[in-house]
C-alpha positions in Angstrom: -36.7 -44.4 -5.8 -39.0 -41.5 -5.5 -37.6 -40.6 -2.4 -34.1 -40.8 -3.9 -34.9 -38.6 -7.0 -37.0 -36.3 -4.7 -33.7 -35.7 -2.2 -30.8 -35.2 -5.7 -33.8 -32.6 -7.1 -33.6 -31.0 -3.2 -29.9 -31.1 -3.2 -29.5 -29.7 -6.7 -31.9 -26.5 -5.7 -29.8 -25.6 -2.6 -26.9 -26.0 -4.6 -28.6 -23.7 -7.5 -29.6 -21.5 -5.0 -26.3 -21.0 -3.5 -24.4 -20.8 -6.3 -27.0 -17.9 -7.3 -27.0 -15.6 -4.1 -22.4 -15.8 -4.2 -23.3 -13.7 -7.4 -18.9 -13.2 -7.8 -16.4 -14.9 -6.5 -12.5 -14.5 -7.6 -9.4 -16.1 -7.3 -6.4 -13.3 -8.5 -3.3 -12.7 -7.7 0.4 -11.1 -8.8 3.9 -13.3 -9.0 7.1 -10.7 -10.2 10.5 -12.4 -9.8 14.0 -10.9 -10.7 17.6 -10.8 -10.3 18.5 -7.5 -7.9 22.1 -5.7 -7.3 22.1 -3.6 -4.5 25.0 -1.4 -2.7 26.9 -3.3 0.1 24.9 -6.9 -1.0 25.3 -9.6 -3.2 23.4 -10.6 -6.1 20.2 -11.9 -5.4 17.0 -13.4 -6.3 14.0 -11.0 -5.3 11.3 -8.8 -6.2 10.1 -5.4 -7.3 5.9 -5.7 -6.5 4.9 -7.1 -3.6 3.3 -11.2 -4.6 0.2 -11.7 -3.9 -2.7 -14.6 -3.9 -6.3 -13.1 -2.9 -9.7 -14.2 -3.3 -12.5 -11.8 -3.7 -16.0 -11.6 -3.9 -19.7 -10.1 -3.7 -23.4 -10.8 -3.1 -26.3 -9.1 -4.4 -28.7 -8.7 -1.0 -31.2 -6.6 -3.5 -32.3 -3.4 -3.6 -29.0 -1.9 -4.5 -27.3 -3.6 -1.3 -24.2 -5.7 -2.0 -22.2 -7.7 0.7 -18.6 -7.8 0.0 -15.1 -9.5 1.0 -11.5 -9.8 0.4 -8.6 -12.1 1.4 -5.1 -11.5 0.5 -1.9 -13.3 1.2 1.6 -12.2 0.4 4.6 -14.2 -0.5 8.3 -14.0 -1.3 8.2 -15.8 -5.0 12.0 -17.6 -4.5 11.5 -19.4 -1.2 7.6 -19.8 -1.2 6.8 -18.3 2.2 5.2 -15.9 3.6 5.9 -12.2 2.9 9.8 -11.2 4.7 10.0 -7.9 6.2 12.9 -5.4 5.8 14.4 -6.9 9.2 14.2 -10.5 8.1 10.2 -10.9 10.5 7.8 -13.3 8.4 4.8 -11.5 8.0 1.5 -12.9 9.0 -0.3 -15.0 6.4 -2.8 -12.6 5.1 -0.5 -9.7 5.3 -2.7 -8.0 2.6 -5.7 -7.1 3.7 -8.7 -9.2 5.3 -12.0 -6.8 5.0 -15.9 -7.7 4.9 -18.4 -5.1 4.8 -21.5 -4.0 2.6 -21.7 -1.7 -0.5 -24.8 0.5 -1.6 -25.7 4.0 -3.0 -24.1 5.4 0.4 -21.0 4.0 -0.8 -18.8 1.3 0.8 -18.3 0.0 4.4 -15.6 -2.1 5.4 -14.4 -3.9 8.6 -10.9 -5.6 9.4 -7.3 -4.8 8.0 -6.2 -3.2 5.0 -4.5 -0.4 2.8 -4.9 3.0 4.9 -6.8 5.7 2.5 -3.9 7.9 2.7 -0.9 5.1 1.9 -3.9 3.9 -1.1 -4.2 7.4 -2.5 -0.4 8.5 -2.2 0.6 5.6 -4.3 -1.4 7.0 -7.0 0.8 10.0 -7.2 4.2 8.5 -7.8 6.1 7.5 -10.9 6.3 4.1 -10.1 2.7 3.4 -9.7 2.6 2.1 -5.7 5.5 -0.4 -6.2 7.1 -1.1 -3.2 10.4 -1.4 -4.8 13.3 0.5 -3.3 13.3 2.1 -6.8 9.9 3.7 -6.0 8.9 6.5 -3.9 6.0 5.2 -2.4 7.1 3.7 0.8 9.7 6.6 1.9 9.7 10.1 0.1 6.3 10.1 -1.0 5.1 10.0 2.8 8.3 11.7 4.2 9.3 8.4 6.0 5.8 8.5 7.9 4.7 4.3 9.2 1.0 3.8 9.7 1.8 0.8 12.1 4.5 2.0 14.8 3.2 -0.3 17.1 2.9 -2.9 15.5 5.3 -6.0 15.3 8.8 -4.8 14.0 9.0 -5.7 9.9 5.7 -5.7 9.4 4.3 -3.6 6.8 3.7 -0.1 7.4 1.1 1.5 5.4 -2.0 -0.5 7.3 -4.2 -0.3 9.9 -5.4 -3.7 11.3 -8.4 -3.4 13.9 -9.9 -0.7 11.5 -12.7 0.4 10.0 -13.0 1.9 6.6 -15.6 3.9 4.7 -15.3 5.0 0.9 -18.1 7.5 -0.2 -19.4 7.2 -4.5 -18.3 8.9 -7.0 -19.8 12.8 -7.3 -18.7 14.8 -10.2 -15.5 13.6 -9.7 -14.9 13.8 -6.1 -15.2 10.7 -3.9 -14.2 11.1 -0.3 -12.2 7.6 1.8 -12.1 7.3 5.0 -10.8 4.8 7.8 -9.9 4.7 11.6 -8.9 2.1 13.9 -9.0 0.7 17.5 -6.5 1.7 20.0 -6.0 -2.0 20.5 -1.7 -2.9 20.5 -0.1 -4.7 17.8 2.5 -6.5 20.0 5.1 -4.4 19.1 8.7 -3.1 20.6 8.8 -0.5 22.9 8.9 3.1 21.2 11.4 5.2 23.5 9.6 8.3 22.5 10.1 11.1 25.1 11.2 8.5 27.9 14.0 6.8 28.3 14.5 2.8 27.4 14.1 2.4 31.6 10.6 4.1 30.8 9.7 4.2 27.2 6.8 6.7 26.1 5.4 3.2 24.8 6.1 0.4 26.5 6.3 -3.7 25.2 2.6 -4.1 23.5 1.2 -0.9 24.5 -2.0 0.4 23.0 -2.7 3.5 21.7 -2.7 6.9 23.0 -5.4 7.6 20.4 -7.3 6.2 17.8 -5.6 5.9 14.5 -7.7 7.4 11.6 -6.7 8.4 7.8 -8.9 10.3 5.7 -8.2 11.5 1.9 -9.9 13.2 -1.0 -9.4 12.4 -4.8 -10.8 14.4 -8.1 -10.5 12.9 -11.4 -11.9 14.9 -14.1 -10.3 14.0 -17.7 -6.8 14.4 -18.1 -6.1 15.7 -14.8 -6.2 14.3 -11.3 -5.8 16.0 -7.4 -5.6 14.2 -4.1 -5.5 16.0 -0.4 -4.7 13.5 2.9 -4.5 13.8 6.5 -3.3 10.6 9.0 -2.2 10.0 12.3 -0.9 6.5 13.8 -0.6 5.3 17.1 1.6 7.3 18.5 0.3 10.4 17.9 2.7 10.9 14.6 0.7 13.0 11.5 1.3 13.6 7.9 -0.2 15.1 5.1 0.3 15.7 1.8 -1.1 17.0 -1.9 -0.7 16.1 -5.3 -1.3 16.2 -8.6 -1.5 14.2 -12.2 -1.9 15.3 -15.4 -1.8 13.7 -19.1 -0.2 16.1 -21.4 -0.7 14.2 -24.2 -1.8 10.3 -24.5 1.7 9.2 -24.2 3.2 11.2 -21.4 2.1 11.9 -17.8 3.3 14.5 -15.2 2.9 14.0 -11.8 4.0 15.4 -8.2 3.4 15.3 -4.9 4.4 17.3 -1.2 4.2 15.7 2.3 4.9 16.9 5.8 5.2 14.8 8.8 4.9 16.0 12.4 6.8 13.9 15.3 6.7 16.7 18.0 4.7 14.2 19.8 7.1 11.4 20.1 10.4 13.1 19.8 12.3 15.4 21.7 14.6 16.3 18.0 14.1 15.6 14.3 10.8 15.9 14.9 9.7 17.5 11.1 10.0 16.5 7.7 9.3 18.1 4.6 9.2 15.7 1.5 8.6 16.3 -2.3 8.3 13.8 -5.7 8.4 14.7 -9.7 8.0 12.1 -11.7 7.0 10.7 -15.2 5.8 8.5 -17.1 6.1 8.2 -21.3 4.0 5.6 -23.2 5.8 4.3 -26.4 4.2 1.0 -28.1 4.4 -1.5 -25.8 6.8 0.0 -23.5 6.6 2.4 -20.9 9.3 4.9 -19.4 9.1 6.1 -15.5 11.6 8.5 -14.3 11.4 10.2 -10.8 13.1 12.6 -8.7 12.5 13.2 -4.6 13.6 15.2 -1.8 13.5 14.3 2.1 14.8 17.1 4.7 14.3 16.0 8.5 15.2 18.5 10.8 18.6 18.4 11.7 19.5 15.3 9.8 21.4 14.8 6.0 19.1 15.5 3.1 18.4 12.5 1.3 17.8 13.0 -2.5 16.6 10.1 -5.3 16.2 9.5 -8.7 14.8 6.4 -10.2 14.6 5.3 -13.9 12.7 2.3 -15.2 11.6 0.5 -18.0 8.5 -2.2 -18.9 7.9 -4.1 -21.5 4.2 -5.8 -21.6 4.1 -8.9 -23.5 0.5 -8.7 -22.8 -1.8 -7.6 -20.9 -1.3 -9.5 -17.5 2.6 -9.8 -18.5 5.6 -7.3 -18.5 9.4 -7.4 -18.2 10.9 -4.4 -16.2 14.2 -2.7 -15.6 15.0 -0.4 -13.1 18.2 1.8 -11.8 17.8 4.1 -8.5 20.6 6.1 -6.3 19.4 7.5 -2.9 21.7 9.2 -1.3 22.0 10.4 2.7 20.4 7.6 4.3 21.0 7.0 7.9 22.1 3.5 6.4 25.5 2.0 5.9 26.2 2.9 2.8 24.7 6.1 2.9 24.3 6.4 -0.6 22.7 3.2 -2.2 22.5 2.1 -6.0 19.7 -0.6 -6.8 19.4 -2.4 -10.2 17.0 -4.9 -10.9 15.8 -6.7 -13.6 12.8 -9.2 -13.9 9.1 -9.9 -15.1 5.7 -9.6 -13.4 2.9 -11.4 -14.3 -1.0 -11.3 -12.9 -3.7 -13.6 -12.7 
């Protein structure tokens, strides 16, 4: 009996002990759901935010020194599987980000795949707060139609870097500094025709990298008013910057706008340049919110493709709001060339 008692009092230490060094662990995640109406398709079930199911966590280590990680699936909310890209390709299962690293008064180091810092701080800058919604700005004017992930499997997302490694500096006055860069190691893409020809592609089936990815941003938050700078180039040698800016003019209304550039000489023998700019909006009123937006996309020697986006949520609470939304963009390279998108649904995190 005493050797019984002496093992459960072992067992329950380990177990206290354990449960005492995983000091956080979280289970989170966003569902959004609506009905959508697009130009040239049928009504449909879909979504405005991407849906998500992570699990997150930390560990003191001591002395300041925390060990950190992060595990995020993504999911389409009406069929229950993974995340679909644009061209129908089913996404990998932790699509969002899969990062572990350490955290400490030099900031915060992380290893694996995730957000770039420049797609992460862009977002910030748009009316629609980072949704990828075609009502947003976020994954095409707002980066003047730049992908992070060229080479990487057609449909999948394209504002990440997998085989990377990411550094985020504290908090000075303001100022913080996020960094990341990534392996030249191929993401089992197509072949990018480039400056070949599709006998001799500039990048053939799977190739790797001519150069290391990397994406590097600063941010300054000081009261009402916000500023962010970025740099990035992928792997194909593509680059893009931009700047913007935020500012509350009163409690209810904010002002924002951002201008990008993105250089293809590298890859392309014409249309090699665009120029890119976003104004937007957003006005507080109770427990609804306005967001309004207008961008501009000029590729050299292509149509000039214009948007403007208005939406509408309503929170219910705080994890819960309905949302409307109405968009034209016109002078796509699509057919139709000038697309209306309605939706209408409700969002929810956990």
């Amino acid at each position: 009996m005493k050797h019984s008692l002496m093992a459960v009092a072992l067992l329950g230490a380990f177990a206290a002990g354990t449960v005492h060094a995983q000091t956080s662990v979280q289970i989170y995640g966003t569902i959004d759901a609506g009905v959508i109406k697009r130009s040239g398709q049928s009504l449909n079930i879909g979504k405005r935010a991407s849906n998500t199911l992570g699990f997150k966590g930390t560990e003191e280590l001591g002395n300041g020194l925390k060990a950190l990680f992060q595990l995020e699936m993504r999911y389409e909310p009406d069929t229950g599987t993974n995340e679909i890209g644009g061209n129908g390709t089913q996404r990998p299962l932790f699509q969002g980000q899969t990062r572990v690293g350490l955290q400490g008064d030099f900031g915060m180091v992380r290893i694996g795949r995730g957000l770039t810092p420049y797609h992460e701080t862009v977002g910030a800058f748009e009316p629609f707060h980072a949704s990828p919604s075609p009502a947003g700005f976020w994954t095409d004017l707002a980066v003047a139609g730049y992908s992070s992930q060229p080479l990487d499997v057609a449909g999948y997302s394209s504002n990440r870097f997998s085989n990377g490694v990411w550094y985020n500096s504290p908090v000075t006055s303001g100022f913080q500094l996020n960094a990341a860069i990534a392996t030249k190691e191929g993401g089992g893409g197509p072949a990018v025709i480039g400056r070949g020809t599709p006998a001799a592609p500039q990048y053939p089936v799977g190739a790797e990298a001519s150069a290391n990815p990397f994406s590097i941003t600063g941010t300054y938050n000081n009261g009402p008013a916000a500023f962010m700078a970025g740099y990035e180039r992928n792997a194909i040698e593509s680059k893009v910057w931009s700047i913007g800016a935020s500012f509350a003019a009163t409690p209810e209304l904010k002002l924002m706008g951002l201008y990008s550039k993105q250089d293809q000489e590298h890859n392309r023998f014409a249309n090699a340049n665009t120029k890119a700019w976003v104004l937007g909006a957003n006005y507080t009123m109770g427990p609804g919110k306005f967001l309004a937006g207008y961008g501009h996309k000029d590729t050299d020697g292509l149509q000039k493709v214009k948007q403007l986006s208005l939406g509408y949520e309503y929170s219910l609470s705080k994890r819960t709001y309905l949302y409307v939304d109405a968009s034209r963009k016109k002078g796509t390279t699509a057919i139709p060339s000038t697309v209306n998108h309605y939706d209408v649904g409700v969002n929810h995190s956990f």
